[in-house]
DSSP file (Angstrom, degrees, kcal/mol; ACC not computed):
  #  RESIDUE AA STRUCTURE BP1 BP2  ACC     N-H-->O    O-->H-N    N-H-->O    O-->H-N    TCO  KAPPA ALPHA  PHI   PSI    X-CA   Y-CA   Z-CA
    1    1 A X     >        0   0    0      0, 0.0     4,-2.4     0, 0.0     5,-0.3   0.000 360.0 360.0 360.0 -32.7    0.0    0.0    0.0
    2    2 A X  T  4  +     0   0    0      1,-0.2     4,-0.2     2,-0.2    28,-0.0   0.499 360.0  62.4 -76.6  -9.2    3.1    2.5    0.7
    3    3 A X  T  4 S+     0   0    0      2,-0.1    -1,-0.2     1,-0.1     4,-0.1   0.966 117.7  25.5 -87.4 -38.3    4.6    1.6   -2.2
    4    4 A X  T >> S+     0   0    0      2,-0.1     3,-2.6     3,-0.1     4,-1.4   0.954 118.8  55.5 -69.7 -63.3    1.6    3.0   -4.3
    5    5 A X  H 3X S+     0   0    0     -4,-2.4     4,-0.6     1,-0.3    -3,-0.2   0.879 100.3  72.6 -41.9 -43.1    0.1    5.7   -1.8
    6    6 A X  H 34 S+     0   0    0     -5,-0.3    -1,-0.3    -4,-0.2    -2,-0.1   0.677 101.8  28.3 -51.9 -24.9    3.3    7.0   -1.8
    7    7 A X  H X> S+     0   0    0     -3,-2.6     4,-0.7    -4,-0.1     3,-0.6   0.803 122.6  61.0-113.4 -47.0    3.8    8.6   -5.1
    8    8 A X  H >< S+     0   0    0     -4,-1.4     3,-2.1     1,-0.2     2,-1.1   0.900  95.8  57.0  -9.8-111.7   -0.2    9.2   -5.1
    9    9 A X  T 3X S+     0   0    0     -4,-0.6     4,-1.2     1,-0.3    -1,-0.2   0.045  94.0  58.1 -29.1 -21.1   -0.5   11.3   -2.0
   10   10 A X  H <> S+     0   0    0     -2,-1.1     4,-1.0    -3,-0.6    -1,-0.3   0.843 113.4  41.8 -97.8 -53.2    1.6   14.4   -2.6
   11   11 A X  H <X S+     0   0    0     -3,-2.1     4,-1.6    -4,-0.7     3,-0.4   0.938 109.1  59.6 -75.1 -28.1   -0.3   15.2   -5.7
   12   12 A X  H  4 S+     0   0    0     -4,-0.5     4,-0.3     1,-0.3    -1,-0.2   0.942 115.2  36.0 -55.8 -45.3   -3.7   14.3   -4.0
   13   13 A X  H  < S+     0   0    0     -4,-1.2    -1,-0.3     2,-0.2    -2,-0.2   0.504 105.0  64.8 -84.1  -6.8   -3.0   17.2   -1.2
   14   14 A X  H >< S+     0   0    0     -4,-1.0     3,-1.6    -3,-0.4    -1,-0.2   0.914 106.3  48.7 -76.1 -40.8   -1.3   19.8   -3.5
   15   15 A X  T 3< S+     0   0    0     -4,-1.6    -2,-0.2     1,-0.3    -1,-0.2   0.805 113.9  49.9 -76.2 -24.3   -5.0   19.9   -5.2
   16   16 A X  T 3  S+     0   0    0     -4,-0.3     2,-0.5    -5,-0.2    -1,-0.3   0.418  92.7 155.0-107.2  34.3   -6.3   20.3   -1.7
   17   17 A X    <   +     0   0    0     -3,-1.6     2,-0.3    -4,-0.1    -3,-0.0  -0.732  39.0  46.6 -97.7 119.3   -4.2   23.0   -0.6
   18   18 A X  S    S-     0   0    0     -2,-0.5     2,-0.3    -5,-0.0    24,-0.1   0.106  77.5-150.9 -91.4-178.3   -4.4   25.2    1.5
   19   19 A X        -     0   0    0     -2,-0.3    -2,-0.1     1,-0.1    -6,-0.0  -0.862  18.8-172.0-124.9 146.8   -5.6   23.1    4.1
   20   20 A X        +     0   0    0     -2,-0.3     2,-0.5    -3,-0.0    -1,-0.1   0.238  58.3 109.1-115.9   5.0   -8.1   24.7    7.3
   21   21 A X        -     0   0    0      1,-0.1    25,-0.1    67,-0.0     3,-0.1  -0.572  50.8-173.4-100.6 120.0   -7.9   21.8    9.1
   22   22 A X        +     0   0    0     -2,-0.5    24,-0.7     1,-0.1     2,-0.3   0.986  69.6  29.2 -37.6 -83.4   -6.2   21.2   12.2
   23   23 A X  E     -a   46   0A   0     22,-0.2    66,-0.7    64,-0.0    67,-0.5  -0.825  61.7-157.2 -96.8 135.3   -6.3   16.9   13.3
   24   24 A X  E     -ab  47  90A   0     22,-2.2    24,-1.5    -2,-0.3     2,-0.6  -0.837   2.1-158.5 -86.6 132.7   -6.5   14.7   10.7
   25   25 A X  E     -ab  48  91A   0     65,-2.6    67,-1.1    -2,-0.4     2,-0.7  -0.931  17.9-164.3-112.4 109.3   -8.1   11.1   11.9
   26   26 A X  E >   - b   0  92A   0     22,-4.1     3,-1.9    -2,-0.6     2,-0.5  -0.827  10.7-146.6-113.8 108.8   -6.7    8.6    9.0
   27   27 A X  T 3  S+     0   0    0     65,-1.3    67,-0.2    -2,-0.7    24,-0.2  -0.663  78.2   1.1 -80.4 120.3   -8.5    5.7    9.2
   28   28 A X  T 3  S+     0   0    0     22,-3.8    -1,-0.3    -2,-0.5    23,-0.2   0.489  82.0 163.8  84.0  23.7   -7.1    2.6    8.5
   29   29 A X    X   -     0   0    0     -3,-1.9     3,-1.6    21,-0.5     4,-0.3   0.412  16.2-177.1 -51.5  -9.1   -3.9    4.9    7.9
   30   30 A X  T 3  S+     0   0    0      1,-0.3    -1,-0.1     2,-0.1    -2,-0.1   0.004  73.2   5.9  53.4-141.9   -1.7    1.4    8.1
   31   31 A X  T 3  S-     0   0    0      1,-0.1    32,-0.4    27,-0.1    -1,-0.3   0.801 107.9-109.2 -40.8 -33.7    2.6    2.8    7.7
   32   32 A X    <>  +     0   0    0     -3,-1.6     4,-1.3    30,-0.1     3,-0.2   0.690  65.8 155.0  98.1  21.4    1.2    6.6    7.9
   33   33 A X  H  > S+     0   0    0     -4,-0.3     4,-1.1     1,-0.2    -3,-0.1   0.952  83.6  35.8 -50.1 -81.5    2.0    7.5    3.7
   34   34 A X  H  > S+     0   0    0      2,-0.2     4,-3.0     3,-0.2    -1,-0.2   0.628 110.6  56.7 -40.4 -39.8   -0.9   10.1    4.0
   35   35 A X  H >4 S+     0   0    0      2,-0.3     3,-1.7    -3,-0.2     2,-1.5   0.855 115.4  49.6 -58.3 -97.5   -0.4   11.5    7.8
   36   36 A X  H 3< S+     0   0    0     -4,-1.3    -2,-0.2     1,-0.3    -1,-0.2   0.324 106.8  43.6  20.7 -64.0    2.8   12.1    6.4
   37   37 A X  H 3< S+     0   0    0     -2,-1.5     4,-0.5    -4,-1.1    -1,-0.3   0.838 120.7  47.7-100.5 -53.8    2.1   13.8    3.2
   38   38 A X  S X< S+     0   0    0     -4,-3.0     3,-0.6    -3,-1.7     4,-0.2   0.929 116.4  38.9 -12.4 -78.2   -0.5   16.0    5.3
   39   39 A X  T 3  S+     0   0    0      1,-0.3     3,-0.3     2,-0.2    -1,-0.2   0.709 111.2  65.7 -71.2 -28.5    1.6   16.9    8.2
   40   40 A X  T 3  S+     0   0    0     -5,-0.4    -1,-0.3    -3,-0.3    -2,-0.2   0.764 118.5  24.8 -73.8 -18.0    4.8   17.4    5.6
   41   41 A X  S <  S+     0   0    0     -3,-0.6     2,-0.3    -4,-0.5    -1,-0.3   0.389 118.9  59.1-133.4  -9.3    3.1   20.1    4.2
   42   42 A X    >   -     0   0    0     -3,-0.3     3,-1.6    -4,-0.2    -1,-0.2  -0.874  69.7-172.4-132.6  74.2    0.8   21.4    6.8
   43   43 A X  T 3  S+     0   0    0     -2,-0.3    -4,-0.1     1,-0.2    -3,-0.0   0.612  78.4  40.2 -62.9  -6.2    2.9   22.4    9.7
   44   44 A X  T 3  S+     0   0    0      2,-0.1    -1,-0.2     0, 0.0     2,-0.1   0.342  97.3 109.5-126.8  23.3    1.2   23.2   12.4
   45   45 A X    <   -     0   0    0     -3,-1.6     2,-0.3    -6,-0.1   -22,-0.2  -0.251  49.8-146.0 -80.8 167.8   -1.8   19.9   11.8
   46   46 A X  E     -a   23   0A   0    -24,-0.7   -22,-2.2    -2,-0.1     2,-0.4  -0.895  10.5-154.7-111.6 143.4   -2.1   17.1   13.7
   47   47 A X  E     -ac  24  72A   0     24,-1.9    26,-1.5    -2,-0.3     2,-0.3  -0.984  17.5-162.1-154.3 147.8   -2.9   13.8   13.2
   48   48 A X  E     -ac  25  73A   0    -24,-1.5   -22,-4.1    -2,-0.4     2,-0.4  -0.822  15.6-156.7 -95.9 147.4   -4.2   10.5   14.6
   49   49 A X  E     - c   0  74A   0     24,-1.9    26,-1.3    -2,-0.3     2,-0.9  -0.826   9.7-171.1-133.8  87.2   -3.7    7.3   12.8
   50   50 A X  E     + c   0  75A   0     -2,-0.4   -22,-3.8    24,-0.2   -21,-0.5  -0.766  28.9 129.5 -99.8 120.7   -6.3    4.4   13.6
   51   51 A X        -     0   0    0     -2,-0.9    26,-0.3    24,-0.5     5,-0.3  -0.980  64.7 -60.4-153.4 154.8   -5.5    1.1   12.2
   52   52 A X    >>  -     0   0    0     -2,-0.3     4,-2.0    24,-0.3     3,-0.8   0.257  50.4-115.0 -24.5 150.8   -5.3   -2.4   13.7
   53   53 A X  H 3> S+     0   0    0      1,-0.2     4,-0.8     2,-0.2    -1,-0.1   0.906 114.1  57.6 -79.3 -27.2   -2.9   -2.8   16.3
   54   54 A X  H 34 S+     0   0    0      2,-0.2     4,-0.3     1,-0.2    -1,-0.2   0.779 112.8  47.6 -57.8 -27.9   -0.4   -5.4   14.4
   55   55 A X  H <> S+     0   0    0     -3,-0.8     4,-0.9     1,-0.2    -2,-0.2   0.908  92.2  75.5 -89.0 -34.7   -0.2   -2.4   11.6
   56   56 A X  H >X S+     0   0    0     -4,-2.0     4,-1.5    -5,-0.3     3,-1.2   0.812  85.8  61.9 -52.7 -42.5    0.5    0.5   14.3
   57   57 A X  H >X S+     0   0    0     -4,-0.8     3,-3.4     1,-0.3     4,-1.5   0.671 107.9  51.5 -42.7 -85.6    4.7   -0.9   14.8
   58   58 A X  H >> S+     0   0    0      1,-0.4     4,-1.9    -4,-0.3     3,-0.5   0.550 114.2  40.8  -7.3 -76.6    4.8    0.2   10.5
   59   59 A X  H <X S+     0   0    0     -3,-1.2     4,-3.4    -4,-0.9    -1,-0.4   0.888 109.8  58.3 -75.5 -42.6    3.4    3.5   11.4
   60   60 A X  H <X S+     0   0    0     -3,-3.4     4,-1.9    -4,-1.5    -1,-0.3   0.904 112.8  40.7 -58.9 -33.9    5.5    4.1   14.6
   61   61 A X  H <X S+     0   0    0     -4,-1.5     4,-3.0    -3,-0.5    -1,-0.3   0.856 113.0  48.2 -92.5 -17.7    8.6    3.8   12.8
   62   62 A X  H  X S+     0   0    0     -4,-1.9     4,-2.3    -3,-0.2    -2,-0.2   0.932 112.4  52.8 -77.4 -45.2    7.9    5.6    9.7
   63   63 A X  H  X>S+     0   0    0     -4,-3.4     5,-1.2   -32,-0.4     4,-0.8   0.978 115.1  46.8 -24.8 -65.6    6.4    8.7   12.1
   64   64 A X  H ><5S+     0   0    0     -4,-1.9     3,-3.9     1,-0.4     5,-0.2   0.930 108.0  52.9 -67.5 -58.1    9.7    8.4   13.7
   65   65 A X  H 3<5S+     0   0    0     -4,-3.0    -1,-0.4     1,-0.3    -2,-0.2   0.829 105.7  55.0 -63.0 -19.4   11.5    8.3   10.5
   66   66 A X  H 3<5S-     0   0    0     -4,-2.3    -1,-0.3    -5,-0.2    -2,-0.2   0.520 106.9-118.6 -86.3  -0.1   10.1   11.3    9.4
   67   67 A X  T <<5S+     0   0    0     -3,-3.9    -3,-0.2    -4,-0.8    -2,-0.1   0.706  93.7  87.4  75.3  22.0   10.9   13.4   12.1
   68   68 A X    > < +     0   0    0     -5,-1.2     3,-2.5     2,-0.0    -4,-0.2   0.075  41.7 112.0-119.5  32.5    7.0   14.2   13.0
   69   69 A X  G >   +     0   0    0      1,-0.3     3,-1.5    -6,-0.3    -5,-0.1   0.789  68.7  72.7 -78.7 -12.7    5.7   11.2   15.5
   70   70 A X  G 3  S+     0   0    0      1,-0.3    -1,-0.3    -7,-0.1    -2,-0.0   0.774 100.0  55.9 -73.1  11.0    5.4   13.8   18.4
   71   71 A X  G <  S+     0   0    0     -3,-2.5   -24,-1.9   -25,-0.1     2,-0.3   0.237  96.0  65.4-119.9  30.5    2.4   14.7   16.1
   72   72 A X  E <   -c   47   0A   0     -3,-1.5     2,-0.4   -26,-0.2   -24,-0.3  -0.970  60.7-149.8-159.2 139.0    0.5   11.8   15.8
   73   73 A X  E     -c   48   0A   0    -26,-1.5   -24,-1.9    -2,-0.3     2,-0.4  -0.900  18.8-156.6 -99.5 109.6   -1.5    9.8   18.1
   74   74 A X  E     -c   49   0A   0     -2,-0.4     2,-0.3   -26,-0.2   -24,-0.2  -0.932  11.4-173.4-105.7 165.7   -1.4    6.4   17.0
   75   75 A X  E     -c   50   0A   0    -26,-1.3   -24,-0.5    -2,-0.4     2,-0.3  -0.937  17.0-141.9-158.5 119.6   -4.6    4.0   18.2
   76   76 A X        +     0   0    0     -2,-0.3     2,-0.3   -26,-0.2   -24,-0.3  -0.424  47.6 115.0 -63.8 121.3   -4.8    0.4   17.6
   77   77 A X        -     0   0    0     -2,-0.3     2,-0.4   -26,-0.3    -2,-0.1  -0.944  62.6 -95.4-174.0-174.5   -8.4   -0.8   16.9
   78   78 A X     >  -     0   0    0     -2,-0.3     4,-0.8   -27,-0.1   -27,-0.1  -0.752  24.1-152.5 -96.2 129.8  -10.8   -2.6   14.0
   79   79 A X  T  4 S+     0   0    0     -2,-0.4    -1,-0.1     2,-0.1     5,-0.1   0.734  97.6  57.2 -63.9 -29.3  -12.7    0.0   12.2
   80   80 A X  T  4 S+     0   0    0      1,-0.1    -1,-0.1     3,-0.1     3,-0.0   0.902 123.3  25.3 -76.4 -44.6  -15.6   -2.5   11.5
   81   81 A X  T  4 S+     0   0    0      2,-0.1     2,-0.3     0, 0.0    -2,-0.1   0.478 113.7  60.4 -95.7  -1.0  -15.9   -3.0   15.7
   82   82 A X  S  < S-     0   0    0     -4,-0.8     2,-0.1    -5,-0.0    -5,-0.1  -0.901  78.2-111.1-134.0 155.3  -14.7   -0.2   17.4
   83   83 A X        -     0   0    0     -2,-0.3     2,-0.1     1,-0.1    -2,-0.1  -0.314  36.5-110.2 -66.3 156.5  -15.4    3.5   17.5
   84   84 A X        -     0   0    0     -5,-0.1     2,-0.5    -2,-0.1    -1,-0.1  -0.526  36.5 -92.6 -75.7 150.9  -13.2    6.1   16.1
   85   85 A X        -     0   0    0    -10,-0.1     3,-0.3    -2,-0.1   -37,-0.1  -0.689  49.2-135.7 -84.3 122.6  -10.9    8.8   18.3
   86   86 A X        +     0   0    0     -2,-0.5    30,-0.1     1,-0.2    29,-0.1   0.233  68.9  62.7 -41.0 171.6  -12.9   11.6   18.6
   87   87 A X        +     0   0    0      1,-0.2     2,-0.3    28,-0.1    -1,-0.2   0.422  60.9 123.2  94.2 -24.2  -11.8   15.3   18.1
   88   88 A X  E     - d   0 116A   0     27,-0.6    29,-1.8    -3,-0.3   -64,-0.2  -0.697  45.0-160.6 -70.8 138.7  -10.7   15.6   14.6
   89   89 A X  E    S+     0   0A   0    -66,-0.7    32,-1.6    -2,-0.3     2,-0.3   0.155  89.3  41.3 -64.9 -10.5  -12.3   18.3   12.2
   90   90 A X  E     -bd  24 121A   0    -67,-0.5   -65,-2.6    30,-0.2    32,-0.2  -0.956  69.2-172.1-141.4 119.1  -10.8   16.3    8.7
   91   91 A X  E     -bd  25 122A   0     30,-1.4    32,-1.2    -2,-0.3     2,-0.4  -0.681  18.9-138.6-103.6 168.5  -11.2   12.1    8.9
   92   92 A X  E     -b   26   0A   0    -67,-1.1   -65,-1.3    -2,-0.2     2,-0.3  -0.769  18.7-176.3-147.8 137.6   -9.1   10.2    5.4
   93   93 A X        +     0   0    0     30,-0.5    32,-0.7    -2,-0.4   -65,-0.1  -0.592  21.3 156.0-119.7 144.3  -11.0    7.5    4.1
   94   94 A X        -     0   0    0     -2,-0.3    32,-0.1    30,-0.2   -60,-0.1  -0.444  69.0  -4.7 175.8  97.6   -8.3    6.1    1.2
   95   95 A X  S    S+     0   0    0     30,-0.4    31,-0.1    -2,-0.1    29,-0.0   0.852 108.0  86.5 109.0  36.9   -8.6    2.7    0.2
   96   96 A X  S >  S+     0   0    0     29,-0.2     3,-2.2    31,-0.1     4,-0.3   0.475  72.6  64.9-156.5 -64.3  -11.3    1.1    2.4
   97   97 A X  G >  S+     0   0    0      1,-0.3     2,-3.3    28,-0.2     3,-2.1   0.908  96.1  59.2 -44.7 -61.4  -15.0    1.8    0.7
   98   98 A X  G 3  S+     0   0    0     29,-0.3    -1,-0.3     1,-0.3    45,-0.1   0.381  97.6  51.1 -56.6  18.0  -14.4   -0.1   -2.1
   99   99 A X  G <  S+     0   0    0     -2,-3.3    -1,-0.3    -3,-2.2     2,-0.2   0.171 110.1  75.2-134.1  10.7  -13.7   -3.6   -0.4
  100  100 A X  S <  S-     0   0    0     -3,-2.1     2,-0.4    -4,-0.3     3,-0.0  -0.738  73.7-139.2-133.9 135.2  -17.6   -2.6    1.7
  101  101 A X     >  -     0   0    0     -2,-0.2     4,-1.5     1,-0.1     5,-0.2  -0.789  44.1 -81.1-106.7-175.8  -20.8   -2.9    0.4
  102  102 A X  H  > S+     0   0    0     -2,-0.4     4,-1.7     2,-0.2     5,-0.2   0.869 126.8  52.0 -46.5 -48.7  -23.3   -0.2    1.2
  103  103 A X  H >> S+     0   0    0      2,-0.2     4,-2.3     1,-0.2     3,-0.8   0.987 112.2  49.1 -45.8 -65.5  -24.4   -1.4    4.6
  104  104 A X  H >> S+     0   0    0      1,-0.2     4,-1.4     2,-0.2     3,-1.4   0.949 116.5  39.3 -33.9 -76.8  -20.8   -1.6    5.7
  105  105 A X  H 3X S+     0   0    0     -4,-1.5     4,-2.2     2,-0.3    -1,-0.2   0.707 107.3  62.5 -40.9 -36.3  -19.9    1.8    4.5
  106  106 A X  H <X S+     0   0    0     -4,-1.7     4,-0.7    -3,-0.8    -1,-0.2   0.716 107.4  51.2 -68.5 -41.2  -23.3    3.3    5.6
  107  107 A X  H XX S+     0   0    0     -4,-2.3     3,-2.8    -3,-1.4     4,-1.1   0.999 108.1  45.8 -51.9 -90.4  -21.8    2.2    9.0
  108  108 A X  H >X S+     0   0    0     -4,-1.4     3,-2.3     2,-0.3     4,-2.1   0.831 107.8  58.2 -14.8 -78.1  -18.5    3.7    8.8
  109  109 A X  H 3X S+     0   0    0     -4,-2.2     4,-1.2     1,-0.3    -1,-0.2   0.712 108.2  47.4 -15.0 -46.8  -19.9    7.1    7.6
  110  110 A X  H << S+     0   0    0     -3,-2.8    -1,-0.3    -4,-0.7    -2,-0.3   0.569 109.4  51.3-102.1 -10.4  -21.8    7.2   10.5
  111  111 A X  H XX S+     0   0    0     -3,-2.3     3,-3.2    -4,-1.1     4,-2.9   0.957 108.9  57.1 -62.1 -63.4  -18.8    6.3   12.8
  112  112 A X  H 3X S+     0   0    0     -4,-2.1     4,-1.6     1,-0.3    -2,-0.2   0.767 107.4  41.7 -44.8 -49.5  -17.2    8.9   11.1
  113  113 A X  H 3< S+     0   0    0     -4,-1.2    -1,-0.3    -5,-0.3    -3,-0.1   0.043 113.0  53.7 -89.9  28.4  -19.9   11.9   12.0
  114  114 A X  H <4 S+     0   0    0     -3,-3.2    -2,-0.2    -5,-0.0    -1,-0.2   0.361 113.6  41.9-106.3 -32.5  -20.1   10.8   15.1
  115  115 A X  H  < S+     0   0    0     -4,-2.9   -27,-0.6   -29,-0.1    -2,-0.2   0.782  98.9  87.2 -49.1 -29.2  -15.8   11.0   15.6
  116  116 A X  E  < S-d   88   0A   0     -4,-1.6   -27,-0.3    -5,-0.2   -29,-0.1  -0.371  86.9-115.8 -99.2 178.1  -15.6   13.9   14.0
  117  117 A X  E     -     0   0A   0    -29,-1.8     3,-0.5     1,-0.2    -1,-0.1  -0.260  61.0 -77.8 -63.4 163.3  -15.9   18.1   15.8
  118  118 A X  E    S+     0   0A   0      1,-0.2     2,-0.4     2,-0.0    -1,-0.2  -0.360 121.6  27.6 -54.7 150.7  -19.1   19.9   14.3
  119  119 A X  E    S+     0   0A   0      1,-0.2    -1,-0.2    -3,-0.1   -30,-0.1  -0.031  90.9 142.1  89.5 -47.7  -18.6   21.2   11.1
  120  120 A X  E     -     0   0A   0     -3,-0.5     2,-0.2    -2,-0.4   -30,-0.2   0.334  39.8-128.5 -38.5 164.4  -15.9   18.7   10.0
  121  121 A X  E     -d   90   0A   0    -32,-1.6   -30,-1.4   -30,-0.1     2,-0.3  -0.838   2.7-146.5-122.0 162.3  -15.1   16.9    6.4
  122  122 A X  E     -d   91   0A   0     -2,-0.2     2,-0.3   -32,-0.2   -30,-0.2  -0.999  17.3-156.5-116.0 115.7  -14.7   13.5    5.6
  123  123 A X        -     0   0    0    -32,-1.2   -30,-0.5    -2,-0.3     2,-0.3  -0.684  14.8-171.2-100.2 144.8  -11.9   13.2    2.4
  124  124 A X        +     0   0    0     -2,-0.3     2,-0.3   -32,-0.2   -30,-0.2  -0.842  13.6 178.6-143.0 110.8  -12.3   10.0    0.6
  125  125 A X        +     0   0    0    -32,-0.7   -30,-0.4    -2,-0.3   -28,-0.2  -0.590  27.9 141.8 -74.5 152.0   -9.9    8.3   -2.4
  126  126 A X        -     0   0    0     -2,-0.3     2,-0.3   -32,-0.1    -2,-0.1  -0.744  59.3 -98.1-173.9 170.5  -10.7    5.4   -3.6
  127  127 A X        -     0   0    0     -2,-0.2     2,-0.5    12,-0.1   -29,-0.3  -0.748  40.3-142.6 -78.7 147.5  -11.1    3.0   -6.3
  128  128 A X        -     0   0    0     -2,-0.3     2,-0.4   -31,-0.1    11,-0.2  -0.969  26.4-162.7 -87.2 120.7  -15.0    3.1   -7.7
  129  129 A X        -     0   0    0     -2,-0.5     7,-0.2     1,-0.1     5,-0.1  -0.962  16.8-109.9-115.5 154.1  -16.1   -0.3   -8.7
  130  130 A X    >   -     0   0    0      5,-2.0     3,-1.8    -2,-0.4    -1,-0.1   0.336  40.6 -96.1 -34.0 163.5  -18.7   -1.9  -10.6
  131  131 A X  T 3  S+     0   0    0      1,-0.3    -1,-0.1     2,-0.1    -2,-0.0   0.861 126.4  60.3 -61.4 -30.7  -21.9   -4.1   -9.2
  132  132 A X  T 3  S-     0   0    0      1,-0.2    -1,-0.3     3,-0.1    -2,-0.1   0.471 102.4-138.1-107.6   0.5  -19.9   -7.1   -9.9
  133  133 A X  S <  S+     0   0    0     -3,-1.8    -1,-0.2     2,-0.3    -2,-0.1   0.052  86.5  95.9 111.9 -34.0  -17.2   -5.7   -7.3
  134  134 A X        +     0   0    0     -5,-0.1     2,-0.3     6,-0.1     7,-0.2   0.581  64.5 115.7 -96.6   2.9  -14.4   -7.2  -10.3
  135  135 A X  S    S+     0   0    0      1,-0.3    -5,-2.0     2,-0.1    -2,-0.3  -0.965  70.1  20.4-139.6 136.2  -13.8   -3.4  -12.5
  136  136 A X  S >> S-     0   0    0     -2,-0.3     3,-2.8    -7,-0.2     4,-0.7   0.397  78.7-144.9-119.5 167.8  -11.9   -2.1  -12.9
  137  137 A X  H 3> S+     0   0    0      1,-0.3     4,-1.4     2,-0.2     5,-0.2   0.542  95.0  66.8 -82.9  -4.6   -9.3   -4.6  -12.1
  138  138 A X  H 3> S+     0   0    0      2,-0.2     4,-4.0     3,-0.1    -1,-0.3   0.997 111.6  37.1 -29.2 -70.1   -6.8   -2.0  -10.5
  139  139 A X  H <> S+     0   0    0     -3,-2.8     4,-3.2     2,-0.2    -2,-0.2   0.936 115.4  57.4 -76.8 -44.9   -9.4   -1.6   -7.6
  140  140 A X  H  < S+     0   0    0     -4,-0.7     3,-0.4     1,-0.2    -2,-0.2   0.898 114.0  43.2 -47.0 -94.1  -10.4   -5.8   -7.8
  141  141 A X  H  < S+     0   0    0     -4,-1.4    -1,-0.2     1,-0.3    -2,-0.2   0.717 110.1  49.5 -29.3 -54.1   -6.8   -6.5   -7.1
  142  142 A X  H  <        0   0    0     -4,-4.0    -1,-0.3     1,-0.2    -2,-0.2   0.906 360.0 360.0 -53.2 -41.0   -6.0   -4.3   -4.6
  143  143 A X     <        0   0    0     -4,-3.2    -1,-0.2    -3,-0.4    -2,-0.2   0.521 360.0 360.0 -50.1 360.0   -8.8   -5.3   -2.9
């Protein structure tokens, strides 16, 4: 996922630049390629990074290596069973609807506006795929 996200993300945030946001929450942020490319470019943000607790090690040491971990919170949990950390004003969705059907997703949304301050956005990348879940076969494979 870093190996892709990685040349991805810098052009995704130049387009959304200037930034109002404060905390980021990137969910299901795995190594932290996006926090990164946020915070790298947005100095004075914050960010939380919620992903499974087996993924957080990956994030801890890429934070580290990138000379921002005092600025990220990471917190281990399943997006599918557990609430989100609260507190954010911008949440990252990237990479994660498309692998959901609507219920699922419908779920998550509504984690999401319940995580986020008043007022807040939710940014979402993704692949779009077809009813039959297999096109196109970028997003089928990555999934």
């Amino acid at each position: 996922m870093n190996n892709f996200s990685e040349t991805v993300a810098p052009s995704v945030i130049a387009r959304l630049m200037p930034l109002r946001f404060e905390r980021l929450l990137d969910i299901g942020g795995a190594s932290g390629t996006y926090t990164i490319a946020f915070l790298e470019k947005n100095p004075d943000m914050k960010a939380v990074i919620f992903d499974l607790e087996s993924v957080i090690p990956l994030a801890e040491d890429r934070l580290k290596e990138a000379a921002i971990a005092n600025r990220v919170e990471l917190v281990g949990g399943d997006f599918y069973t557990d609430e989100l950390p609260t507190g954010c004003d911008l949440a990252l969705l990237s990479a994660i609807i498309h692998q959901n059907n609507p219920g699922q997703n419908l779920i998550l949304y509504q984690k999401i506006h319940k995580a986020l301050l008043p007022g807040g956005t939710i940014m979402i990348r993704d692949h779009i795929m077809d009813e039959s879940r297999t096109r196109p076969a970028g997003g089928a494979m990555f999934a």
